[in-house]
N, C-alpha and C positions, 0 to 999 in steps of 0.2 A: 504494500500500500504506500502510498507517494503521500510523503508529507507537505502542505501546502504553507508557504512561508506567510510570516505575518504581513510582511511589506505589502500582499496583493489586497491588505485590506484599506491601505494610504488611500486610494483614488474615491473608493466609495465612502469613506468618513467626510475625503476636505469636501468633494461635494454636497453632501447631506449639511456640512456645517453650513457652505456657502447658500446653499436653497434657505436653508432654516435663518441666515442673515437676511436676504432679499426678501423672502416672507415677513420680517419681523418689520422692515422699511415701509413694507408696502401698506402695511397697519397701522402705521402712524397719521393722528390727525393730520399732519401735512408736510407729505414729503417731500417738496419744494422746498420747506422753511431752514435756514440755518440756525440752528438754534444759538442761543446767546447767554451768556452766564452771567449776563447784568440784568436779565428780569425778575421783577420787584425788588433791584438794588438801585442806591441812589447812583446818578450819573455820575461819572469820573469828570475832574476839573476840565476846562476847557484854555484854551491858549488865551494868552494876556497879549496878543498882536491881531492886528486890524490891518484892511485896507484903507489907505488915502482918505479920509472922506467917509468914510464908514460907520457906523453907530458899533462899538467893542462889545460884542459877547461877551458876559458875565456870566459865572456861577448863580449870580440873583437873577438872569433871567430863568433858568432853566427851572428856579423856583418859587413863579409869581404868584400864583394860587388859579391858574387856568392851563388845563391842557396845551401843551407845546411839542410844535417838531423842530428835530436836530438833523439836519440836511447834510452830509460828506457831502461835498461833489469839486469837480475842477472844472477849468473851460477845455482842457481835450481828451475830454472826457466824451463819448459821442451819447451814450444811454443817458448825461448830465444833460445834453444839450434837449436830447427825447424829453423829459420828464418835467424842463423848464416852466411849460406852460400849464402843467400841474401843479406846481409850486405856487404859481402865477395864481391859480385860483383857489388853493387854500389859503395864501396870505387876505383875498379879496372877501374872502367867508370871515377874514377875523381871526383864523389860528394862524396864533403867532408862530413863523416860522424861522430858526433859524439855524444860519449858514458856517458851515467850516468847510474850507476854500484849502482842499489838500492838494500840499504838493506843486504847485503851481504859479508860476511864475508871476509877480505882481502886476505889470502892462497886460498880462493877456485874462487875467482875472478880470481888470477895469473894465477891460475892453467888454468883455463878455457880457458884463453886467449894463454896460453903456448899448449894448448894440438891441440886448433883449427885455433889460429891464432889472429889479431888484427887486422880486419878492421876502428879500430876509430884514424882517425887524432888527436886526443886530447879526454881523459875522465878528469870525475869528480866524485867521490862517496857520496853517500847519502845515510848512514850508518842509519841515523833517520829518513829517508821515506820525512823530512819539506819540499826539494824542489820539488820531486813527490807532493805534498798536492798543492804546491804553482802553478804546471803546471798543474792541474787538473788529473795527472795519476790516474786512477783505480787500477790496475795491469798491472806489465809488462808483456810481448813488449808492449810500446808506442811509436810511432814515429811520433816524426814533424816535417814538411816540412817548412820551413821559408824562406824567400827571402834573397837577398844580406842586407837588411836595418835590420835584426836580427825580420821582422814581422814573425807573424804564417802565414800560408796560411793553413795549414790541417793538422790535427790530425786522426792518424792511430789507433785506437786499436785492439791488437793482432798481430800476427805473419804477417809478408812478407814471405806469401809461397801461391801458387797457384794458386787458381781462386781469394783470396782477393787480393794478388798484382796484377794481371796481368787485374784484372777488374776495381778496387778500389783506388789503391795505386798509379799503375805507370801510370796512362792517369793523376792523381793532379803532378805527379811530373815533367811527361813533358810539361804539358799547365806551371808550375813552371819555366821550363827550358826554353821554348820557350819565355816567356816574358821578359827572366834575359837578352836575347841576342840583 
């Protein structure tokens, strides 16, 4: 009788492990999402530098006592450039939004903002990526939604355009809203 070595059983476990991961993904409320280890923690400091002309993001904005978003984005950025006009019309609804300008050169930030506009009540720039590392940003767009006490409540990544806002984004911001009142 022929002994069979253990080794022929390596293919059939990694697979079984790998199915039993991809089933485990696929069960999750939302596997799109990145999940973020600053929900229900208060936000990390924000940069003490501005642009030219700018209103300077503060610590005390993030915690004024009204729902607020915090915007990553840069001017070559092309998904920043997509999601502008969303930005555009939460600032117009009243939630204050605002802006950390990563990575990104100071004329082509200006310019950005001169060519489309300035939906952010207050930026900050983060010329050395630290306070992205310290929010847990990927790349920008990032956006999060934070309460009046400056807590996370949700982390967006990528663009506010389309089916991800209108599925994704704006039902966390108004269960957000609805609770501030």
């Amino acid at each position: 009788m022929a002994r069979l070595s253990p080794l022929v059983l390596i293919p059939p476990l990694a697979f079984a492990g790998l199915a039993a991961m991809f089933l485990w993904g696929m069960g999750r409320d939302d596997p799109q999402a990145i999940p973020s280890a600053l929900i229900g923690q208060q936000a990390p400091a924000v940069p003490t530098t501005t642009l030219p002309g700018a209103t300077q993001l503060s610590d005390a904005d993030l915690r004024s006592g009204k729902v607020t978003l915090v915007n990553f984005w840069a001017s070559w950025c092309p998904p920043c450039r997509a999601e502008h006009p969303t930005l555009t019309a939460l600032a117009a609804e009243g939630i204050p939004v605002m802006g950390i300008d990563l990575k990104d050169p100071e004329p082509a930030a200006q310019r950005f903002l001169a060519e489309h506009g300035n939906p952010f009540a207050a930026l900050a720039t983060d010329p050395q990526g630290r306070t992205a590392i310290e929010w847990g940003v990927t790349a920008p767009p990032e956006t999060f939604i934070l309460d009046g006490q400056g807590n996370v409540l949700y982390r967006h990544a990528g663009p506010l355009v389309r089916e991800d806002y209108t599925n994704r984004f704006r039902p966390e911001l108004d269960k957000a809203l609805a609770a501030q009142k």
